[in-house]
C-alpha positions as CSV (number, residue, x, y, z in Angstrom):
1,X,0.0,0.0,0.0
2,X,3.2,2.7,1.2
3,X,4.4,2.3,-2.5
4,X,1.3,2.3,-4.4
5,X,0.7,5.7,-2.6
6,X,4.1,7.2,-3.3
7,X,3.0,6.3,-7.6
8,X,-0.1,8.2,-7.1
9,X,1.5,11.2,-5.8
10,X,4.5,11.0,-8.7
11,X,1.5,10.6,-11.5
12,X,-0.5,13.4,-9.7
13,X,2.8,15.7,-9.5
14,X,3.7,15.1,-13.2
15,X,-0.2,15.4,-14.6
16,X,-0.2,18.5,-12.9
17,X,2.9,20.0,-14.8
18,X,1.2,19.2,-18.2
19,X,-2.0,20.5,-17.5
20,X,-3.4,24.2,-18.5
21,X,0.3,25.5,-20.0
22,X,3.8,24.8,-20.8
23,X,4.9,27.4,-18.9
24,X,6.8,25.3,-16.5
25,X,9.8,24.3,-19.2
26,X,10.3,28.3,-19.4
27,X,13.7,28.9,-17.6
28,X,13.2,31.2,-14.2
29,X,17.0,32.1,-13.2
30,X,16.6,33.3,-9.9
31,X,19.3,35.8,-10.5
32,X,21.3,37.4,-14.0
33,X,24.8,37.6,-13.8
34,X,25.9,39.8,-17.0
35,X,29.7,41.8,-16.9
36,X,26.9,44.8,-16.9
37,X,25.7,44.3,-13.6
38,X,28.5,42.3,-12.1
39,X,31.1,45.0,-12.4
40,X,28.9,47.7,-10.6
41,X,30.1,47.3,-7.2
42,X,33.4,46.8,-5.2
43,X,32.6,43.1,-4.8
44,X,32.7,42.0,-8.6
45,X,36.0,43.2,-9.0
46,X,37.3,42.1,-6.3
47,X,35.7,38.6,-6.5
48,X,37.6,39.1,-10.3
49,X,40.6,39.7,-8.1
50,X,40.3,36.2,-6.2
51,X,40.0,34.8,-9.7
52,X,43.6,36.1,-10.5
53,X,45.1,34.6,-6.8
54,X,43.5,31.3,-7.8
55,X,45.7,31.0,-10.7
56,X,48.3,32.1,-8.3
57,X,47.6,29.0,-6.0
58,X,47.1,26.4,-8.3
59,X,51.1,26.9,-9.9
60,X,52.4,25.8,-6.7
61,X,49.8,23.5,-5.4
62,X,48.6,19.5,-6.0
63,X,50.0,17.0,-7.4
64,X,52.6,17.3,-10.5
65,X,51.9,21.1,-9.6
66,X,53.4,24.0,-12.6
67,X,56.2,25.2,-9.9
68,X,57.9,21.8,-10.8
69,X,58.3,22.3,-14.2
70,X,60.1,25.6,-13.6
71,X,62.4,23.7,-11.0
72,X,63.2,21.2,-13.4
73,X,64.2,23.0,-15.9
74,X,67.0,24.7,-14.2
75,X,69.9,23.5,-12.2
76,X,68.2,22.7,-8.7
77,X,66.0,19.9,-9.9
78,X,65.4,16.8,-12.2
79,X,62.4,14.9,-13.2
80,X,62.7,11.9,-10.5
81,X,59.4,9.5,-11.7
82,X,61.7,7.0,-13.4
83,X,58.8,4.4,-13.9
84,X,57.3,5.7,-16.8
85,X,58.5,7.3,-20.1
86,X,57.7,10.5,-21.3
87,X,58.7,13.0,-18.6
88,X,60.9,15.8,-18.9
89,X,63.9,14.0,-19.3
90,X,65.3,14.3,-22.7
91,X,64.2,17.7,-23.7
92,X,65.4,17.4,-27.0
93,X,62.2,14.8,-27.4
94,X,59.7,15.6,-24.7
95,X,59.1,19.5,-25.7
96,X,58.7,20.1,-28.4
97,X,55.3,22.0,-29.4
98,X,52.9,19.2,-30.5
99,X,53.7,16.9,-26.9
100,X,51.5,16.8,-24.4
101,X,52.4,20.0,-22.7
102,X,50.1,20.5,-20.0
103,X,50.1,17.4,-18.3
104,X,51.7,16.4,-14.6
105,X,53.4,13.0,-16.1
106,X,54.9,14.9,-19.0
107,X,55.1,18.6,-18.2
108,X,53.7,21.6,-17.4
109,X,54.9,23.9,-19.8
110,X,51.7,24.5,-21.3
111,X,49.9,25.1,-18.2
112,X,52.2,28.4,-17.8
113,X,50.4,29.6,-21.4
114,X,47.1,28.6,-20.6
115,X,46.8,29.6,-17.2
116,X,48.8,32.8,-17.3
117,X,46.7,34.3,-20.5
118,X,43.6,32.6,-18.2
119,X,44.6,35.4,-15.3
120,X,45.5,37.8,-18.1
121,X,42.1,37.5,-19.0
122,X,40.6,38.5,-15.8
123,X,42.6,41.1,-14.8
124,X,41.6,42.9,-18.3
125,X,38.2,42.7,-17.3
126,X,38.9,44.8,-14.3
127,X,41.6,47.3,-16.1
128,X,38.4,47.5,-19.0
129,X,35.6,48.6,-16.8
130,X,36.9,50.3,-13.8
131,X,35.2,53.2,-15.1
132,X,31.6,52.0,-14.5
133,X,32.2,50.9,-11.5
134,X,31.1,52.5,-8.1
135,X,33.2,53.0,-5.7
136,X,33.6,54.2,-1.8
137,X,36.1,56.9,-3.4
138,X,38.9,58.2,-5.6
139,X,41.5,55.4,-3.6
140,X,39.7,52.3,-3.5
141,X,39.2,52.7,-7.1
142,X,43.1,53.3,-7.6
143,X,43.8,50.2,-5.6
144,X,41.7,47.7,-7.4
145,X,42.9,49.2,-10.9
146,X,46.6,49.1,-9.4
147,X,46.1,45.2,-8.5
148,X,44.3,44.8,-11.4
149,X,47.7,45.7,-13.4
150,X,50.3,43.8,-10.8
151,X,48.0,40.4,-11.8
152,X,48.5,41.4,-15.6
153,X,52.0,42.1,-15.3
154,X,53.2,38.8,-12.7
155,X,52.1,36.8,-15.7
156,X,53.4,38.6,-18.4
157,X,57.0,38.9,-16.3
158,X,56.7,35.0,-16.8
159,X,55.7,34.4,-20.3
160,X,58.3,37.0,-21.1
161,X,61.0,34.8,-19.8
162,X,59.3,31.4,-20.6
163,X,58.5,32.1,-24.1
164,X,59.9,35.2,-25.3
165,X,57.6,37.1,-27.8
166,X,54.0,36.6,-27.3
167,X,50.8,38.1,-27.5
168,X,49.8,40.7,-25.9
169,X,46.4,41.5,-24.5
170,X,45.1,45.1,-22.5
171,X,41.6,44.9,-23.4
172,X,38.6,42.6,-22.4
173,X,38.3,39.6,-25.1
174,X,34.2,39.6,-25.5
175,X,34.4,36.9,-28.1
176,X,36.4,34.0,-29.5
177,X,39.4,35.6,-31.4
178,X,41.2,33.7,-33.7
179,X,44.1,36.9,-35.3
180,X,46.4,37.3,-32.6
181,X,50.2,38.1,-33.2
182,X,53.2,38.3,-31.2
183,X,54.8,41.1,-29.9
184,X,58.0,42.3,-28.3
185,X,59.1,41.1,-25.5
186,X,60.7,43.9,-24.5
187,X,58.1,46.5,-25.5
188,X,56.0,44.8,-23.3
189,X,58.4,45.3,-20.9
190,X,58.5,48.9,-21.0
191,X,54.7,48.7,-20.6
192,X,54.5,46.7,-17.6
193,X,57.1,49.0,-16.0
194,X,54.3,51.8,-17.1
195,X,51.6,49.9,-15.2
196,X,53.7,48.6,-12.1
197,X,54.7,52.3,-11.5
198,X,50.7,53.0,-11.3
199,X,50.4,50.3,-9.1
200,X,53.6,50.8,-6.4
201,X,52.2,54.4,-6.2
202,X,48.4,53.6,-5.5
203,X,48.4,50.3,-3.7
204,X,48.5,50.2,-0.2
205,X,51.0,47.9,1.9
206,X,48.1,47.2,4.6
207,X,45.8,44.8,3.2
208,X,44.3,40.7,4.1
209,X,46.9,38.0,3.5
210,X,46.9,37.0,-0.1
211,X,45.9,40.6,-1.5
212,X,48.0,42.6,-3.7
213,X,50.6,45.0,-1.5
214,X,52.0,48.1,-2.5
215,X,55.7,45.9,-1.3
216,X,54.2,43.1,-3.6
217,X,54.2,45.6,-6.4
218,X,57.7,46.9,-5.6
219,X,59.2,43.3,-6.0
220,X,57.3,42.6,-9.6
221,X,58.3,46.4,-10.7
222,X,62.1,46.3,-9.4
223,X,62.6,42.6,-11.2
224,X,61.3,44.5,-14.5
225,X,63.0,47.4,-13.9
226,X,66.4,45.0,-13.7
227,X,65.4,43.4,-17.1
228,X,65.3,46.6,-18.5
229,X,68.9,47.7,-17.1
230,X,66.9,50.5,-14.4
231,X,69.3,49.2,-11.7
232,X,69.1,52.6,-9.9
233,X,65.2,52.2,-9.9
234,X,65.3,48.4,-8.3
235,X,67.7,49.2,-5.3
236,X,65.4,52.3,-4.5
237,X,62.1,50.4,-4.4
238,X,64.4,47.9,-2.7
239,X,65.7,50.3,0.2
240,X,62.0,51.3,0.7
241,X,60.8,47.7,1.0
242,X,63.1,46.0,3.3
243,X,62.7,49.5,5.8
244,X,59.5,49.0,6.2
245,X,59.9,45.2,6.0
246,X,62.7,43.6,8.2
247,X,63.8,39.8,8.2
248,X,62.6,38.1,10.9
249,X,65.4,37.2,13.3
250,X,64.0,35.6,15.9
251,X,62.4,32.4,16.7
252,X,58.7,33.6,16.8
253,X,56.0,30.5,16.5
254,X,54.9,28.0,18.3
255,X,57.5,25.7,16.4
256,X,60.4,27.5,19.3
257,X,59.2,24.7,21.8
258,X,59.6,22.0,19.9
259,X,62.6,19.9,19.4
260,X,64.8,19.6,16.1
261,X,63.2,22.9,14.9
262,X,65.2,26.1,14.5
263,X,64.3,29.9,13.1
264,X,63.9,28.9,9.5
265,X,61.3,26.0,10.5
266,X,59.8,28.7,12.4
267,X,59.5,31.0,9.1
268,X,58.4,28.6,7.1
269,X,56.1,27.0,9.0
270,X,52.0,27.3,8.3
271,X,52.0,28.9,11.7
272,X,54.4,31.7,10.3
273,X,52.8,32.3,7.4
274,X,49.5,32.8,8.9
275,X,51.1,35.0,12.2
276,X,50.4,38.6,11.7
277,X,53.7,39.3,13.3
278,X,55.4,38.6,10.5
279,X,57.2,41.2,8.8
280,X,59.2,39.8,6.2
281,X,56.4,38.0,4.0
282,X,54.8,40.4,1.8
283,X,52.8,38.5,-1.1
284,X,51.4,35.2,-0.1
285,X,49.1,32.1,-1.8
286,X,46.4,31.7,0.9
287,X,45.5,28.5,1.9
288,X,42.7,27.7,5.2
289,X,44.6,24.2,6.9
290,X,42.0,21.8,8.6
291,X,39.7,22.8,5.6
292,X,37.8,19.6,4.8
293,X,37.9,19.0,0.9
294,X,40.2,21.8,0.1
295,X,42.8,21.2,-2.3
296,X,46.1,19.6,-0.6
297,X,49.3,20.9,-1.7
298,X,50.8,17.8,-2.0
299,X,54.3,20.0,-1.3
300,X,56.1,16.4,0.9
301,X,54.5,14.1,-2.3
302,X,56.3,16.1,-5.6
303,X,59.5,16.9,-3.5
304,X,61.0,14.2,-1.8
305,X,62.6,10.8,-2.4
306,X,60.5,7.6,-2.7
307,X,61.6,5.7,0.5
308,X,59.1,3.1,0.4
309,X,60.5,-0.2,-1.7
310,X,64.4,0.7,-0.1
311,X,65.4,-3.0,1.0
312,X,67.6,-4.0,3.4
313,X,71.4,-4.9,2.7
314,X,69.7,-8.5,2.4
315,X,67.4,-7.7,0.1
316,X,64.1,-8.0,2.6
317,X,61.6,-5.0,3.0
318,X,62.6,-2.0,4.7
319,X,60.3,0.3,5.1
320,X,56.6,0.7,5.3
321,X,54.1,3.6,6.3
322,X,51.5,1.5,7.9
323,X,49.9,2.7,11.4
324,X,51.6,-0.2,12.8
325,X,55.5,1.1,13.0
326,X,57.2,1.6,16.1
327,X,56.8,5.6,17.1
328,X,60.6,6.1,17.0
329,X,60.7,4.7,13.3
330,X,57.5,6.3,12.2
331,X,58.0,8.0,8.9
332,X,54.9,9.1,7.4
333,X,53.6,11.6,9.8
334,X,57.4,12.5,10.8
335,X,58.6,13.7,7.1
336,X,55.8,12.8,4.8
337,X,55.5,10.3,1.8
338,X,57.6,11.3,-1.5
339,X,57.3,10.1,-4.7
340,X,60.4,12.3,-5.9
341,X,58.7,13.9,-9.1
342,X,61.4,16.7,-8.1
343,X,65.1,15.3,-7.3
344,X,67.1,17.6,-5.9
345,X,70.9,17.8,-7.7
346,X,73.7,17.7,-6.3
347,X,74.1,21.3,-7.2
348,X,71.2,22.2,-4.4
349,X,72.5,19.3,-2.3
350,X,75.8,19.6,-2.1
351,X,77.7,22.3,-3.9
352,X,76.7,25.3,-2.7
353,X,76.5,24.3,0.9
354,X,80.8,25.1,1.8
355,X,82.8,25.4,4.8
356,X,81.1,29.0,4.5
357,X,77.7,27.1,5.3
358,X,78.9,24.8,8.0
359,X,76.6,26.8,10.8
360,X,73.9,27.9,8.3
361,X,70.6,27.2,9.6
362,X,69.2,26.4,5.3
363,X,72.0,24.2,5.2
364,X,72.8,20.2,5.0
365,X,75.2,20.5,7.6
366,X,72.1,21.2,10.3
367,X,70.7,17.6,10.2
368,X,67.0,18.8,11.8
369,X,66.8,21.0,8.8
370,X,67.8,18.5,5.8
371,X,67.2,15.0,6.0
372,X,68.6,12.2,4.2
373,X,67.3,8.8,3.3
374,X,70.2,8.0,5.7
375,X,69.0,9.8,8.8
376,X,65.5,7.7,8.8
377,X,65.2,3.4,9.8
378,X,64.2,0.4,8.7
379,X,60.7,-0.2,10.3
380,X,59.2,-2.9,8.6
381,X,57.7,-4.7,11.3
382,X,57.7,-8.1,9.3
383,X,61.8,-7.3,9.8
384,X,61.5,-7.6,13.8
385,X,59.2,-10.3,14.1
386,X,61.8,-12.2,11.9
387,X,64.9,-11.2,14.1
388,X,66.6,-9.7,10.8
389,X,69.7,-7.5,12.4
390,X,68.9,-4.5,10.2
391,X,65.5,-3.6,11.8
392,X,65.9,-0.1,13.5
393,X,68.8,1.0,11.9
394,X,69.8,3.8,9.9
395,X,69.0,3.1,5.9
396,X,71.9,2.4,3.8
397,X,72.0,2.7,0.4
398,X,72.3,-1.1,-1.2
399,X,74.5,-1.2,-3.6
400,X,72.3,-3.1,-5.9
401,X,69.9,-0.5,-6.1
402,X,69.0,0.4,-9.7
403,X,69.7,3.8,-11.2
404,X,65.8,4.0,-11.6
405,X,65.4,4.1,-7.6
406,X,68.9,5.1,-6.9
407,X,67.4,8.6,-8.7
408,X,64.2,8.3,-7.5
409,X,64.6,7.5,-4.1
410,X,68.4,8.5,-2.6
411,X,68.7,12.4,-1.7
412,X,68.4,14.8,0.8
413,X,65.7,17.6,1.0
414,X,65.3,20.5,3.1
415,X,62.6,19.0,5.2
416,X,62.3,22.8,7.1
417,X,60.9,23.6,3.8
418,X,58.7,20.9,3.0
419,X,57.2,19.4,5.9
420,X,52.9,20.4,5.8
421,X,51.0,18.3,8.3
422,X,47.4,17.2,7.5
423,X,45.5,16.5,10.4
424,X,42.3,15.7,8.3
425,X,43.9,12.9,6.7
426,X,45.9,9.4,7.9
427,X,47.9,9.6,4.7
428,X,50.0,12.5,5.2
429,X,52.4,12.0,2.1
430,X,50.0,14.3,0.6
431,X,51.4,17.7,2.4
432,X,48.0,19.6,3.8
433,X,46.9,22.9,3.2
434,X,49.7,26.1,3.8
435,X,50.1,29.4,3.0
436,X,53.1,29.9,0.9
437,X,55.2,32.8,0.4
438,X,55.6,34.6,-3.1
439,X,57.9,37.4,-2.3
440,X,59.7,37.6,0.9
441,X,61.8,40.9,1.9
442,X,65.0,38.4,1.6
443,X,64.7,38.4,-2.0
444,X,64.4,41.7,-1.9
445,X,68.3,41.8,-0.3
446,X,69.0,39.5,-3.1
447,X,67.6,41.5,-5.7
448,X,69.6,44.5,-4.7
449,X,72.2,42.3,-4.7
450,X,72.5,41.4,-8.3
451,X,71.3,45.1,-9.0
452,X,74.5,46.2,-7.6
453,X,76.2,43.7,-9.8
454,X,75.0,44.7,-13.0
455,X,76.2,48.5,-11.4
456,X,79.7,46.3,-10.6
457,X,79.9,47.2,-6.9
458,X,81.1,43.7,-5.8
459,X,81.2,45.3,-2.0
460,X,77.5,47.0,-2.1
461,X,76.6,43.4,-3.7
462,X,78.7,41.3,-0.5
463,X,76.6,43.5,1.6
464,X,73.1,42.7,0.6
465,X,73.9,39.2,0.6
466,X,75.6,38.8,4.2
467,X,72.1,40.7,5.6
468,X,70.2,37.5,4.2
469,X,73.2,35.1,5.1
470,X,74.0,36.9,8.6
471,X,69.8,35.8,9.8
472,X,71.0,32.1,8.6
473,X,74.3,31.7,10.4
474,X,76.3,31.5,7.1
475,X,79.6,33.6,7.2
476,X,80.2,37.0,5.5
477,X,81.5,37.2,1.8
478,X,83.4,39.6,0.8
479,X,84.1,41.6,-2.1
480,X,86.6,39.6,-3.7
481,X,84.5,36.4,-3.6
482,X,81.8,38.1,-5.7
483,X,80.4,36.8,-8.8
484,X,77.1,35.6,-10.7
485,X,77.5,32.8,-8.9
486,X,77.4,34.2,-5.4
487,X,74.0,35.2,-6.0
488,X,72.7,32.5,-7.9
489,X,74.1,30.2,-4.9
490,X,72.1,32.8,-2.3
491,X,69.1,32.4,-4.3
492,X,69.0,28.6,-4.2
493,X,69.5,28.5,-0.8
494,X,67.0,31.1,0.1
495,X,63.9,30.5,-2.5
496,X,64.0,26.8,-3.4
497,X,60.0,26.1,-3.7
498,X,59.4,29.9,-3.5
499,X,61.1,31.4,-6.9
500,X,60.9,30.4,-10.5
501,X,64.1,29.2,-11.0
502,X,64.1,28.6,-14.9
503,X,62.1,32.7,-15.0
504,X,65.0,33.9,-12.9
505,X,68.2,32.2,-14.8
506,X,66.7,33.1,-18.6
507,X,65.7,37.0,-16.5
508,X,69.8,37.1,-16.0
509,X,70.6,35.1,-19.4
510,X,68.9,37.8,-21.0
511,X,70.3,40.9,-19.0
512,X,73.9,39.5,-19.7
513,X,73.0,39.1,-23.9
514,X,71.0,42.8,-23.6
515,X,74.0,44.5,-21.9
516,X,76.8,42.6,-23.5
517,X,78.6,42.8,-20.0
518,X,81.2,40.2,-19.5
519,X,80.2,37.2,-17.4
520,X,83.1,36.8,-15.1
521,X,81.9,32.9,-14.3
522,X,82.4,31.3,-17.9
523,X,84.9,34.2,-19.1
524,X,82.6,35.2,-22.0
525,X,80.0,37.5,-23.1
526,X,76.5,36.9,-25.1
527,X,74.1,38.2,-27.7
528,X,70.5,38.7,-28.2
529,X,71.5,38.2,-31.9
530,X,71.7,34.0,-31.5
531,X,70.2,33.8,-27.7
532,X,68.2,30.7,-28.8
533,X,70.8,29.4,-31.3
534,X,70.9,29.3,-34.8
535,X,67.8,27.5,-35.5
536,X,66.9,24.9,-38.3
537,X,68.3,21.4,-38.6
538,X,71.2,21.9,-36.0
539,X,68.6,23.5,-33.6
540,X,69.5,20.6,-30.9
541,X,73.0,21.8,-30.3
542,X,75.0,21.3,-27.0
543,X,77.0,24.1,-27.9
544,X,78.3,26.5,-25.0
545,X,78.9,30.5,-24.9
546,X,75.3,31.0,-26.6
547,X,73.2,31.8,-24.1
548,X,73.9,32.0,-20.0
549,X,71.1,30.0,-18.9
550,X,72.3,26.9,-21.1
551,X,76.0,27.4,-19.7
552,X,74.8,28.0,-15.7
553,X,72.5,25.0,-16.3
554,X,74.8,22.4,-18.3
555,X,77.7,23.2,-15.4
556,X,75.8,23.1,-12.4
557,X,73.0,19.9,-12.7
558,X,74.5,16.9,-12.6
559,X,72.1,15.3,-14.6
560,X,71.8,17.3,-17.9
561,X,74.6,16.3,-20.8
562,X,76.3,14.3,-18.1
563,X,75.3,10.3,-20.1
564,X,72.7,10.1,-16.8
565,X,70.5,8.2,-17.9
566,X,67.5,4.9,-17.1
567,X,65.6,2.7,-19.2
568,X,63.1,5.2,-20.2
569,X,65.4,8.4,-20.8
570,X,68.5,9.6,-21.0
571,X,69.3,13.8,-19.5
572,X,69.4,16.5,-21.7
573,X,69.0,19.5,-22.7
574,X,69.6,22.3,-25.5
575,X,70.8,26.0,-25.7
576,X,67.3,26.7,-27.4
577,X,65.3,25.4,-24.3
578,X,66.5,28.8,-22.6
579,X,62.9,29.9,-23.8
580,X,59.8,27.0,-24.0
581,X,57.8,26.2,-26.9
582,X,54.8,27.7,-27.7
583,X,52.0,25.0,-27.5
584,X,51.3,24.0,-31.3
585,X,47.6,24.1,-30.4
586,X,47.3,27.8,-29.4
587,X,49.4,27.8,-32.9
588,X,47.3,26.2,-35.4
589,X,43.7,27.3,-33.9
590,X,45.2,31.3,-34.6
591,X,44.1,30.9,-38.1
592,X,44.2,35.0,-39.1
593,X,47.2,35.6,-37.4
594,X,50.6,34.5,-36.3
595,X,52.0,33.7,-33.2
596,X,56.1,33.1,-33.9
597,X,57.8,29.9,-32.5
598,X,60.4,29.6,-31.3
599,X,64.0,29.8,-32.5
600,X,64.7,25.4,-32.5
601,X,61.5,24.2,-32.1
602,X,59.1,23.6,-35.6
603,X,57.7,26.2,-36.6
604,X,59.6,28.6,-36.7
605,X,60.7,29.0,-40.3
606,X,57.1,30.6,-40.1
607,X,57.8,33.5,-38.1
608,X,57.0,37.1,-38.8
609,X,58.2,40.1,-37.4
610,X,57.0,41.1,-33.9
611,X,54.7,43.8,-33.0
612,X,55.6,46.5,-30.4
613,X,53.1,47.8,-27.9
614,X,51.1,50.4,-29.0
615,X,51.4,49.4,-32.9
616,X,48.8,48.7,-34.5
């Protein structure tokens, strides 16, 4: 009888819609949502604003996240997932313009086009209607329009220096658009420097965590003010800057009381990055930890080794990240599961940590802030119960280990830097939710640094450095010790996961071939006239002295050109890979215009000249 009611009622309910009219399949939207009405008050542009951070988050978050791609093609980092072919490995083969180009077992090269022109996007929406918006007054208007241009201009400083000429866009796309053309690099440039001068003056420095600063602008405008040889300019925004944001120098989290932890687990922690005290953070991705079904960054899973399937010296099991481990052996909860998609070189774990760095906090030499595959145990339980003599004690690594895992799953990290608890989950190889810092006022020091370089002030540049390498117990350089390198060094031990690396090297690469100015390092000097190489046939050349970034790179990882190689893939990479190629999709779909490739990919026989902002 109970279901022969509930058929009645579902008969009844659906003759009733038919009956009289059809009105009842005419949509009622219980609200319109039209650019026209959206961008009327404060809150549509600034929920257009949160649009642009998204982007922001999503490069250095998940798994296989865009960040990694940008590691690994420089000299800190290598592609470490051995058990499959088709990552960046062999350049030469995996990127090139028709590969799979946004995808985290390949690459993430393409994502960088996609998602930056995605944010480009939005923030043209604000800079096109600000003036129908209404607004409390004159300020907040300047501030949204200001933030509006610091979103435009973070992505165009990366496509810039990721793939050279490109599109560019300062108007609200309305429809689907198939005539772009590439333009200038360095006439769009000079108009970002325009924009970023807009926004430094009309930005305020007091605003929520993960908003656009006034100091945020400063950083963006002071890097493009170095690509376009204003050195003066960058060490004054600079001064400003670090004066009204100091380093922090003193243990100031809860981290102080617990054990193994030291100042820079304190400033990296999610506590510090969330503790208003703060002073030397100043642009962040904002994350909400304990969030249930928020997006993980996965930081512990992409960054370090693969422990689990390290055997014994006798070939048994080793290590396991059950619940069922003794507390002393734990692993999983202590430093996180890996899966090594970024292996650290032995440029980042060894090279540029010197007697210099023997009390430096960053360092390898201060075991509670790197670990080692050789500081953790063998906790198989299955070990104990057998009475196998290796149970509980330090991992060694067994010489019959295959390159594959031998890559994969042997080096150190900076665990200070990595480590993101997740209380919501038992699985805590996934790294939980953190804030993470964009800019810091210690780039800022080494900013000024390499400004005074250019300038060739080796003591002003000795200077800015020791401020940043004072805080972490490293001892003073001086003068004499100065070169490229010094700051290169500084930056990789300050900004690992934090910087672009690959954006940062091609930013100098392209300063050193702009100014012609000598590079002290490899005793030779370059030219925008051959940057990428000469192109054609030959395009995959190995050749040095073209280009810095291929000559920093090819000397310092020790995978790269080197005959590393694994069943799948063999190390490499070319002078032309300096810039990336433009995805052969956003190509071929451009059908009344022409977007240039570039120099060694295919393609680029096609190219035409350039546009210049402002030309029609």
């Amino acid at each position: 009888m109970k279901n022969r009611n509930i058929y009645i009622c579902v008969v009844v309910a659906f003759l009733s819609l038919n009956s009289c009219t059809d009105s009842w399949l005419e949509p009622k939207p219980l609200s319109f949502h039209t650019p026209e009405d959206t961008y009327v008050g404060v809150d549509g542009f600034e929920a257009t604003l949160s649009a642009c951070e998204a982007e922001m988050h999503d490069e250095y978050n998940g798994d296989g996240c865009a960040i990694l791609t940008e590691m690994i093609q420089s000299d800190i980092c290598v592609e470490g997932t051995t058990d499959k072919a088709g990552p960046q490995m062999d350049m030469d083969k995996s990127l090139l313009p028709d590969m799979p180009l946004d995808n985290m077992d390949y690459t993430r090269v393409g994502w960088y086009w996609t998602h930056g022109y995605k944010a480009i996007k939005s923030a043209n929406i604000i800079i096109a209607r600000i003036d129908e918006g209404k607004f409390a007054n004159e300020e907040e208007k300047n501030r949204i329009l200001g933030q509006a241009y610091f979103h435009r201009a973070y992505w165009y400083y990366k496509l810039v220096h990721q793939f050279g000429d490109v599109p560019w866009l300062d108007y609200e796309l309305s429809e689907p658009k198939t005539d772009f053309y590439s333009y200038d690099r360095w006439s769009i440039l000079e108009e970002l420097k325009r924009n970023l001068e807009y926004s430094y003056q009309n930005v305020p420095d007091n605003v929520n965590r993960g908003k656009v600063s006034k100091s945020a602008c400063g950083v963006l405008l002071m890097k493009i003010n170095m690509c376009l040889g204003h050195f003066d300019e960058a060490i004054q925004i600079g001064q400003s800057i670090v004066a009204e944001h100091p380093l922090m120098t003193t243990r100031f989290t809860s981290n102080q009381n617990k054990p193994k932890t030291n100042l820079m687990h304190d400033l990296h922690s999610v506590e510090a990055k969330m503790d208003i005290s703060n002073t030397e953070g100043l642009m962040y991705i904002v994350s909400y930890p304990n969030a249930q079904g928020s997006v993980r960054s996965q930081l512990m899973r992409n960054t370090i080794p693969r422990i689990v399937g390290v055997t014994t010296p006798d070939g048994m099991s080793g290590i396991v990240y059950t619940d069922n481990v003794e507390s002393q052996y734990e692993i999983n909860k202590t430093y996180g599961r890996g899966i090594g998609r970024a292996r650290c070189t032995n440029y980042y774990q060894y090279t540029i940590w010197t007697e210099k760095e023997k009390n430096d906090l960053r360092g390898v030499y201060n075991r509670d802030s790197w670990i080692s595959p050789s500081d953790l145990y063998y906790n198989d339980p299955t070990l104990k119960t057998s009475g196998n003599i290796y149970y509980g004690t330090h991992l060694v690594k067994n010489p019959a280990m295959s390159v594959e895992d031998s890559i994969r799953a042997w080096y150190q990290w900076p665990h200070y830097k990595l480590y993101v608890p997740d209380p919501l989950s038992s699985s805590w190889y996934w790294g939980g939710e953190t804030p993470m810092y964009i800019y810091r006022s210690a780039e800022v020091y080494l900013l000024m640094a390499e400004a005074y370089y250019w300038k060739e002030q080796p003591a002003k540049v000795a200077e800015m450095l020791n401020i940043v390498r004072d805080r972490a117990g490293a001892a003073s350089l001086t003068a004499s010790e100065i070169n490229i390198g010094s700051i290169l060094d500084e930056r990789a031990r300050e900004l690992y996961y934090e910087e672009n690396r690959h954006v940062e090297i091609t930013r100098i690469a392209f300063t050193y071939a702009r100014t012609g100015k000598n590079c002290e390092y490899f005793g030779r000097s370059y030219s925008l006239d051959n940057i990428s190489g000469p192109g054609g046939a030959g395009s995959n050349i190995k050749q040095e002295g073209i280009n810095f970034w291929y000559d920093w790179v090819n000397a310092k990882n020790n995978f790269y050109n080197k005959g590393i190689k694994h069943r799948w893939a063999e190390y490499k990479i070319s002078v032309h890979h300096l810039l990336w190629p433009v995805p052969a999709s956003a190509i071929n779909a451009n059908t009344k215009g022409v977007i240039n490739q570039n120099i060694g990919y295919p393609g680029a026989e096609k190219n035409v000249e350039p546009l210049k902002v402002g030309q029609l």
